[in-house]
matplotlib code that plots the C-alpha trace (Angstrom):
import matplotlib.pyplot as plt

x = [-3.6, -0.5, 1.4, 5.2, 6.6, 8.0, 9.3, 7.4, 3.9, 3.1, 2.3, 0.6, -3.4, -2.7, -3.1, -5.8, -5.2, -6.7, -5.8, -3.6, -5.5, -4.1, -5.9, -6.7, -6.8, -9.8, -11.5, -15.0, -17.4, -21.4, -23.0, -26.9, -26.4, -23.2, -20.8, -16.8, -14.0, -10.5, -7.3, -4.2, -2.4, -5.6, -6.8, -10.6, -11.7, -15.4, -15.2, -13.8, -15.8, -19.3, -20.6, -19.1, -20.8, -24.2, -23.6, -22.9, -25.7, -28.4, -27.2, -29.3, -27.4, -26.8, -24.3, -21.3, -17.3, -15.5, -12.0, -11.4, -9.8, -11.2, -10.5, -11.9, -13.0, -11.0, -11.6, -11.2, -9.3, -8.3, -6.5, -4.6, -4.2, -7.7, -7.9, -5.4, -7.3, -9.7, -7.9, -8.5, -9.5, -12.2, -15.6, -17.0, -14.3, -14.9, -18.4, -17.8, -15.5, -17.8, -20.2, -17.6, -15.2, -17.3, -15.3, -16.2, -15.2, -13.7, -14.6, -12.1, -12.8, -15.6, -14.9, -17.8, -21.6, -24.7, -24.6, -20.5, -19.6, -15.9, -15.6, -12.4, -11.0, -12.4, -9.9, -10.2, -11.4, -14.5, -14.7, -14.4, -18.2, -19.2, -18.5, -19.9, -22.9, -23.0, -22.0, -24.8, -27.6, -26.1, -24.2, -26.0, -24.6, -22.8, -23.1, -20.8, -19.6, -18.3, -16.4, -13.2, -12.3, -10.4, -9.5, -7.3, -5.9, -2.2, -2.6, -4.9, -3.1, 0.0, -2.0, -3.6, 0.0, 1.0, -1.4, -1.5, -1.6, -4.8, -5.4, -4.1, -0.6, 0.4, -1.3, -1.9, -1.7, -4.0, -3.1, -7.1, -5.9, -5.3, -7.6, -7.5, -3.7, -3.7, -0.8, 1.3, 2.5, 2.2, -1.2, -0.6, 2.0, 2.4, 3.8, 4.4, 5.1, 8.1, 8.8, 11.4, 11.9, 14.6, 15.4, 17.4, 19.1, 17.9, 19.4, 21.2, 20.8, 23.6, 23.6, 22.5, 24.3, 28.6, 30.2, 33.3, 35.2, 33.4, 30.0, 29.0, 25.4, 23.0, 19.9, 19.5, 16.3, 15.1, 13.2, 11.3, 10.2, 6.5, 5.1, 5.9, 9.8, 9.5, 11.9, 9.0, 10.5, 8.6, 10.4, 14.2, 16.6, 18.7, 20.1, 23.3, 26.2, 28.5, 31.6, 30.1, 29.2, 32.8, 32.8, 29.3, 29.6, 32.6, 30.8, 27.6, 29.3, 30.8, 27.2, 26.0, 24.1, 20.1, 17.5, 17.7, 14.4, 11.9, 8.9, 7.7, 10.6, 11.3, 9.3, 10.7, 10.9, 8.6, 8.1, 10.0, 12.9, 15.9, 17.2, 19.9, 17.5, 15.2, 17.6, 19.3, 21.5, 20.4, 22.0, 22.6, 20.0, 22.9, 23.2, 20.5, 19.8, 16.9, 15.2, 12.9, 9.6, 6.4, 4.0, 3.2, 0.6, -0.1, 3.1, 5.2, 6.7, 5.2, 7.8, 11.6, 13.7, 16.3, 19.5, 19.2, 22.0, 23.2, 22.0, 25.2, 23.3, 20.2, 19.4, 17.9, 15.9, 13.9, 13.5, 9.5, 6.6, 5.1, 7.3, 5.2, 2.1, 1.1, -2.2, -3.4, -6.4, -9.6, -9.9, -14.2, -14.2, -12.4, -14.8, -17.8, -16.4, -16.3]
y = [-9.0, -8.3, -9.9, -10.7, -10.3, -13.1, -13.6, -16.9, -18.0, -20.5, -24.4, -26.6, -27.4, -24.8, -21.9, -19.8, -17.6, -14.0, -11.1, -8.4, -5.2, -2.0, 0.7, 1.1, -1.5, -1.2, -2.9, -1.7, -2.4, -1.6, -1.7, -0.3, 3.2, 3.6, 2.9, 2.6, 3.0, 2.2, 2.0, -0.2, 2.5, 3.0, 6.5, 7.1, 6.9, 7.6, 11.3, 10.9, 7.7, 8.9, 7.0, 4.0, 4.6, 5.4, 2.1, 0.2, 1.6, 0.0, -3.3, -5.9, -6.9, -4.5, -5.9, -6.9, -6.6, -6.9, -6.7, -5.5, -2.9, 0.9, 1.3, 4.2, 2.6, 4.2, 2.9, -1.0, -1.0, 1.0, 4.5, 4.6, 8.1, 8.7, 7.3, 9.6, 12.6, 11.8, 12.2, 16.1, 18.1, 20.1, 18.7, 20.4, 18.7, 15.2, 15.5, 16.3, 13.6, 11.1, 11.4, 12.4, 8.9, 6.7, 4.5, 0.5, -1.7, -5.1, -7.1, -10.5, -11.2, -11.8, -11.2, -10.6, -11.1, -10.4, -14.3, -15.0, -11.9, -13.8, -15.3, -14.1, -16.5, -19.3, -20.1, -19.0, -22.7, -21.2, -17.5, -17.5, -19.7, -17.3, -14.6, -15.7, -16.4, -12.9, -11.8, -13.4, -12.2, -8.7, -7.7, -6.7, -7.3, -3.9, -2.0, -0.3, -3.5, -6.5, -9.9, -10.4, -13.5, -16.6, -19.9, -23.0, -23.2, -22.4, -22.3, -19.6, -17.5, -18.0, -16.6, -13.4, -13.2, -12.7, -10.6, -8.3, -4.5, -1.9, -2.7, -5.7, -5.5, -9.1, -12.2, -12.5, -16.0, -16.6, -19.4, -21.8, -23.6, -20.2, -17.6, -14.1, -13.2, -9.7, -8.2, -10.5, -11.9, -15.8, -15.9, -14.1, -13.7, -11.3, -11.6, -8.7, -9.0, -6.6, -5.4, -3.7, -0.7, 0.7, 4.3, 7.8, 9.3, 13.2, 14.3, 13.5, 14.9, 15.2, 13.2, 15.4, 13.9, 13.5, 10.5, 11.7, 14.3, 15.3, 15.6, 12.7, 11.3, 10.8, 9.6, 9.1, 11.4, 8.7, 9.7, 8.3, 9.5, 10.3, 9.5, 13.7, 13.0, 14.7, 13.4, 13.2, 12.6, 9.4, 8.7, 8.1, 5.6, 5.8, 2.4, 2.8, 1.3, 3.8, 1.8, 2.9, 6.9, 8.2, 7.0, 7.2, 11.1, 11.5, 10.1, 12.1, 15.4, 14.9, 15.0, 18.0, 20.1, 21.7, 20.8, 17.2, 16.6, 18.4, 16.9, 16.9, 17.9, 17.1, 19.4, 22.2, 22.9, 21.2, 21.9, 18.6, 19.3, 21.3, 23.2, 21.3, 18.3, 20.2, 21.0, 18.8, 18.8, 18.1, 15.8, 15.2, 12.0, 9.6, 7.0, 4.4, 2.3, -0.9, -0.8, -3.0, -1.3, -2.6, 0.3, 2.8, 5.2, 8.6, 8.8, 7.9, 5.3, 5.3, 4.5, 4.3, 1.7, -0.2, -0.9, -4.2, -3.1, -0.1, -0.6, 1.0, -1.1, 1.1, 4.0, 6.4, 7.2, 3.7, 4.6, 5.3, 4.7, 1.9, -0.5, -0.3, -1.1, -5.0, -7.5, -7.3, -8.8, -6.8, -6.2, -5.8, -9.5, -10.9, -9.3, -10.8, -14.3, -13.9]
z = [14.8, 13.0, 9.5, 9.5, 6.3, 4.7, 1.3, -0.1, 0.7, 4.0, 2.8, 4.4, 5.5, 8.5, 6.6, 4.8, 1.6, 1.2, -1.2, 1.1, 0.1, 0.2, 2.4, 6.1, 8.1, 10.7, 13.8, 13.0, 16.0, 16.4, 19.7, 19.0, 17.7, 18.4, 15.5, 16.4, 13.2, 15.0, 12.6, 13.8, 15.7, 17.8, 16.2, 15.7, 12.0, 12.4, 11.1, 8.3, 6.8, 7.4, 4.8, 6.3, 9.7, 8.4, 6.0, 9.5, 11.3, 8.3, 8.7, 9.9, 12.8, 15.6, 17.9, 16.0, 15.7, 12.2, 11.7, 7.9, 5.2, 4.1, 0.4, -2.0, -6.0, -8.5, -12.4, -12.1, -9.0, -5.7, -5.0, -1.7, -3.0, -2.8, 0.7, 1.9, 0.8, 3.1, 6.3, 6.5, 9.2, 7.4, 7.7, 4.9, 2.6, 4.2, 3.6, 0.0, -0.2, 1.2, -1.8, -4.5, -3.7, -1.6, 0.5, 0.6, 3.7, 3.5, 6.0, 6.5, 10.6, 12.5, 16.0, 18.2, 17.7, 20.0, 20.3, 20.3, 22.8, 22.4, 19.3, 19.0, 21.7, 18.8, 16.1, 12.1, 11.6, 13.1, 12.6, 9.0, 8.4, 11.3, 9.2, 6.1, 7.7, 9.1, 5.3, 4.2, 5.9, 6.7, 3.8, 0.2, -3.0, -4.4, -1.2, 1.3, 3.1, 0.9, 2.1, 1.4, -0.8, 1.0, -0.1, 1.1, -2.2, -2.8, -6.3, -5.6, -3.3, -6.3, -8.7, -6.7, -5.4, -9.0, -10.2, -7.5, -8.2, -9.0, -5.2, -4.1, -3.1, -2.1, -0.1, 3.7, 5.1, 8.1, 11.0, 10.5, 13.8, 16.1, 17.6, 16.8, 17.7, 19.2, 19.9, 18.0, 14.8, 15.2, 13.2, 10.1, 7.5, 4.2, 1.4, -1.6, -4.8, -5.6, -8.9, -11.0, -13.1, -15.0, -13.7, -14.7, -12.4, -12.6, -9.5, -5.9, -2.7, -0.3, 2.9, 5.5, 8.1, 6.8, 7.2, 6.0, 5.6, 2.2, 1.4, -0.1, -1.9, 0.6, -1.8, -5.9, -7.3, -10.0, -12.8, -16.3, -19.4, -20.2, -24.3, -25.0, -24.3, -20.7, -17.7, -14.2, -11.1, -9.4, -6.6, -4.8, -3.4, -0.1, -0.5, -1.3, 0.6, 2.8, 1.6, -2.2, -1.6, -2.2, -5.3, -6.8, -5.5, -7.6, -10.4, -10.2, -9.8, -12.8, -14.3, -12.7, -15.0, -15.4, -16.0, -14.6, -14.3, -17.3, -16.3, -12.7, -10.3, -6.8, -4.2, -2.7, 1.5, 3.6, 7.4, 8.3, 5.6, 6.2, 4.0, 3.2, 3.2, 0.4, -1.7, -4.8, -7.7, -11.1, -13.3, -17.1, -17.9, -18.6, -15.3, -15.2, -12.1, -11.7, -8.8, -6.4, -5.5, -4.1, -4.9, -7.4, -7.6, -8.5, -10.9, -7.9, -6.1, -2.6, -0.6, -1.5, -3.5, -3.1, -5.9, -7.8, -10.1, -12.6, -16.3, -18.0, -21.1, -21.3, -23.0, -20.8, -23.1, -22.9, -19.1, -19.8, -17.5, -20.1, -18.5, -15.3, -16.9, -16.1, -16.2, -12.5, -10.9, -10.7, -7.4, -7.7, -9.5, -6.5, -3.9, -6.0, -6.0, -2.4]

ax = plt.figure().add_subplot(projection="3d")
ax.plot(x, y, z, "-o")
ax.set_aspect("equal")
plt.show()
């Protein structure tokens, strides 16, 4: 069962509220012994969440299907970055993982008992008491498995959609009247909460493939300042309109000078880069851009930006990574009011 994004959250009695977390998603099944971990694209998870598994295989019940998110703790809320660690092919190093950043599973579907072989033919109406009945006598307080909050409250869902972060990434909207929509996007809907940030421009990279004569800008390297003065590269934007690159290249080669980025710079070669790909042109820190992100993590934006609009009013200088601090939800608070 899929989302389709949206931009503003579902009203109306038909729909159910839950926090949109951000990890794995996962159709965890139990049949005796046997313990199945299967993420959306259909690839086996087992191996690398043992700890999972062997949670799975204490639990009361012994005959059971849950659709839910993997997420790894990290200080008061969740590190995708974490989670991504622990896709690695060494066992030793999963092990390790295992009981260095213990995973947790959040379990928001009930889709198949011992008793309801086909509960998922049965609409979220019913599923969801079926599942917190199952949470109840199945799943301990603090441990491996937790449920994940819902609520028919819009004022609710507005204010995890607005504190979102640390975890939490947006709502999902579920469909109460439908049964589990496989395959499809009728049932469920998301919605994230993007933000903005004020950015330097420490470097371009050509577009790798011309559309014009010239080479012309192909992405923006964007970059802010750390408390000790230091320009890190966090992330880059693509978006920039074809009719626009002429220009924008005239403008940034005009800038072209080291060290552009003093701080972290962009990586070198990778073995999906080209050369030409890899390689990037510093710039003096004197362009600023604001741009619309979803996520970031680790110092970096996790996926790229998009333009809002050049700040030609800022100091670069004021670019800092304070400005993406913000109050978000604790993500462990909203599991226990579950």
């Amino acid at each position: 069962m899929e989302a389709r994004s949206v931009d503003t959250i579902p009203r109306g009695n038909e729909w159910q509220y839950e926090p949109k977390w951000d990890g794995f998603r996962c159709l965890l099944s139990r049949d005796g012994s046997s313990i199945d971990l299967r993420s959306k694209s259909g690839e086996d998870l087992a191996r690398y969440f043992p700890e999972i598994v062997a949670a799975a295989l204490k639990l009361k019940a012994d005959r059971f299907t849950l659709d839910g998110e993997i997420v790894v703790p990290q200080g008061k809320g969740f590190s995708f970055d974490a989670l991504l660690q622990r896709i690695h092919p060494a066992a030793s190093r999963v092990q390790r993982l295992s009981r260095e950043t213990p995973a947790l599973y959040l379990t928001f579907d009930l889709l198949a008992t011992a008793r309801e072989k086909q509960l998922v033919k049965k609409p979220l109406s019913e599923r969801r008491p079926a599942l917190e009945v199952f949470a109840k006598a199945n799943l301990k307080s603090g441990g491996t498995f937790r449920l994940s909050p819902a609520t028919p409250s819009y004022a609710t869902a507005e204010k995890w959609l607005a504190q979102s972060g640390g975890g939490s990434d947006g709502i999902i909207a579920k469909r109460v009247d439908l049964p589990y929509q496989a395959g499809n996007r009728d049932g469920m809907q998301k919605v994230k909460k993007f933000r903005s940030a004020d950015c330097v421009i420490g470097g371009f990279r050509y577009a790798t493939n011309k559309i014009s004569e010239r080479n012309v800008v192909g992405s923006l390297l964007l970059g802010l300042y750390d408390g000790e003065g230091l320009l890190h590269h966090v992330g880059f934007t693509s978006a920039i309109k074809a009719a626009e690159k002429s220009a924008l290249t005239d403008r940034l080669e005009a800038l072209i000078g080291e060290p552009g980025f003093t701080g972290n710079a962009p990586g070198g070669p990778s073995r999906w880069s080209t050369e030409r790909s890899a390689t990037w042109c510093p710039l003096k820190p004197k362009l600023v851009v604001e741009v619309c992100y979803d996520h970031f993590s680790g110092e970096r934006f996790r996926h790229g930006t998009s333009i809002l609009r050049w700040r030609p009013d800022k100091a670069p200088r004021r670019c800092t990574f304070e400005q993406l601090k913000q109050k978000v939800a604790d993500p462990m608070k909203l599991l226990k009011q579950a």
